[in-house]
C-alpha positions as CSV (number, residue, x, y, z in Angstrom):
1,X,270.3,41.3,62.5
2,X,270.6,45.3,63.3
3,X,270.9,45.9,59.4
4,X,267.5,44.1,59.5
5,X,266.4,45.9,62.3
6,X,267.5,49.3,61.1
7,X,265.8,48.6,58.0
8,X,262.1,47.2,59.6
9,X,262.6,50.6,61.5
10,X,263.0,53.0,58.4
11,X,260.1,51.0,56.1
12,X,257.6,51.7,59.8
13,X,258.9,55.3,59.6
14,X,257.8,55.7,56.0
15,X,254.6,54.0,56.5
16,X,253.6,55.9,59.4
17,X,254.4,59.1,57.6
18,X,251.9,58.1,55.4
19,X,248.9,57.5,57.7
20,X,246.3,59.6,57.0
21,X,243.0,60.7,58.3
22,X,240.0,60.8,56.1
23,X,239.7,64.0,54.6
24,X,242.9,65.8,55.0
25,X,245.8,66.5,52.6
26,X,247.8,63.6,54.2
27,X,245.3,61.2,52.6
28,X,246.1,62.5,49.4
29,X,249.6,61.4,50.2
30,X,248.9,58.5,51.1
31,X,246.6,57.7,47.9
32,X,249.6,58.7,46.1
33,X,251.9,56.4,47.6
34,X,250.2,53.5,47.0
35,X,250.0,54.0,43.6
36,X,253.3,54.5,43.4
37,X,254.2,51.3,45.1
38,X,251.3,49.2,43.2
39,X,253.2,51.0,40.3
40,X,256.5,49.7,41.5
41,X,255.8,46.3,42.4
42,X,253.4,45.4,39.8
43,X,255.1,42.5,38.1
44,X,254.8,40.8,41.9
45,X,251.2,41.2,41.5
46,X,249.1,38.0,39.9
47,X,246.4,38.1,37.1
48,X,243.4,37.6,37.4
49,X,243.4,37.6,41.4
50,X,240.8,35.1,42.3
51,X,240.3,33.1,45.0
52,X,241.7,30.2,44.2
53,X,244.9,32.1,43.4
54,X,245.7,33.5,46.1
55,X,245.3,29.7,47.8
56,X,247.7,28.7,45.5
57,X,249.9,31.5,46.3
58,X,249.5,31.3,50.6
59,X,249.8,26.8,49.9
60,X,253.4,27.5,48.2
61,X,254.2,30.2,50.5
62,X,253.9,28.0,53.7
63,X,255.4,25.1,52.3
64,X,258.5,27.3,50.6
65,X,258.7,28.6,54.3
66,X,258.3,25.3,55.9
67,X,261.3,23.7,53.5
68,X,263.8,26.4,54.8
69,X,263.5,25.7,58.4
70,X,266.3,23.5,58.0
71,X,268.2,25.9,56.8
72,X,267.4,28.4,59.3
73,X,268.2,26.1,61.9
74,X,271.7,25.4,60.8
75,X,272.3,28.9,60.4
76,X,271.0,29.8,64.0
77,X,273.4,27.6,65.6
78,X,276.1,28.3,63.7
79,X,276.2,31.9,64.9
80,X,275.0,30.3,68.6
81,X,277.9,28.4,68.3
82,X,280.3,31.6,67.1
83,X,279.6,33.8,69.6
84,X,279.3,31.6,72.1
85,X,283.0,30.2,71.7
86,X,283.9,34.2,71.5
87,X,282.5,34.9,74.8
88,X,284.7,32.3,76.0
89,X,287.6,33.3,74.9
90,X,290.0,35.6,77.5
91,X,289.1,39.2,77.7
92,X,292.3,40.4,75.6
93,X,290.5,38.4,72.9
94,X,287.5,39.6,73.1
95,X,285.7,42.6,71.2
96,X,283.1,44.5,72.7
97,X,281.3,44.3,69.9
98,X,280.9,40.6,69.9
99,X,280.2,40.3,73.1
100,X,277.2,42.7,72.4
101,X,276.0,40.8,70.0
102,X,275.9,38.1,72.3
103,X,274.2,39.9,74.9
104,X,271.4,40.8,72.5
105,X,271.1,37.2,71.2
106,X,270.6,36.1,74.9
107,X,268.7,38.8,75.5
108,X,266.4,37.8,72.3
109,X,266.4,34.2,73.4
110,X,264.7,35.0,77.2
111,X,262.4,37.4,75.2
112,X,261.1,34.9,72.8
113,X,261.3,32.8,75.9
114,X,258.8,35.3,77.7
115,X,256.5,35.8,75.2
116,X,255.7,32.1,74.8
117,X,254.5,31.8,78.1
118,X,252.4,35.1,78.2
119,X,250.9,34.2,75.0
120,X,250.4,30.4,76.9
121,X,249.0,32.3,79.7
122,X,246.5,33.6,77.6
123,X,247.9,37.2,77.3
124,X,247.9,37.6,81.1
125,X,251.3,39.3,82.6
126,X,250.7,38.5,86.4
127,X,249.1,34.5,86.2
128,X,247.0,31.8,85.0
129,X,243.4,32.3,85.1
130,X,241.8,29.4,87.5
């Protein structure tokens, strides 16, 4: 989960360098790499994009997603279950490291937790609107 994290955080850095506002040399950068990456990453890109393509493509993307939940279920408690048992254990046993890891797991838990019920709010932070 950091290596994940650390890598979401590098791919933002390098998109952000890339921003640009219209008409200054930044832009040019920018124009440059997106060619390069269309370059790159052409044999991921479909022919001829049409319409119905692309439904295609989104239909076997949520159902691909859809089929791994399973998967992703297992795997979540399996490592719920893992550090949870190595919380437990007496302090002599335990590394500071995994009971980090822990910590941010709970701490991921409430936050998803919390967003749920702001987004069930209706985005509000201090109550329900009556």
């Amino acid at each position: 989960m950091v290596a994940q994290l650390r890598l979401l955080q590098s791919k933002a850095c390098q998109a952000s360098a890339f921003l640009c506002k219209k008409g200054t040399a930044s832009c040019k950068q920018g124009s440059a790499y997106f060619k390069q990456m269309m370059e790159q990453n052409k044999h991921f890109v479909q022919e001829p994009a049409t319409v119905e393509k692309c439904n295609e493509l989104s239909k076997q993307l949520f159902y691909t997603r859809l089929a791994s939940i399973p998967k992703r279920k297992e795997a979540f408690w399996k490592e719920l279950n893992y550090y949870a048992k190595g919380v437990c254990k007496p302090k002599e046993e335990n590394h500071i490291e995994k009971v980090g890891i822990a910590t941010l797991l709970g701490l991921e838990c409430f936050a998803w937790f919390y967003a749920g019920k702001v987004i069930g709010r209706g985005f509000t932070l201090t109550g329900y609107d009556v």
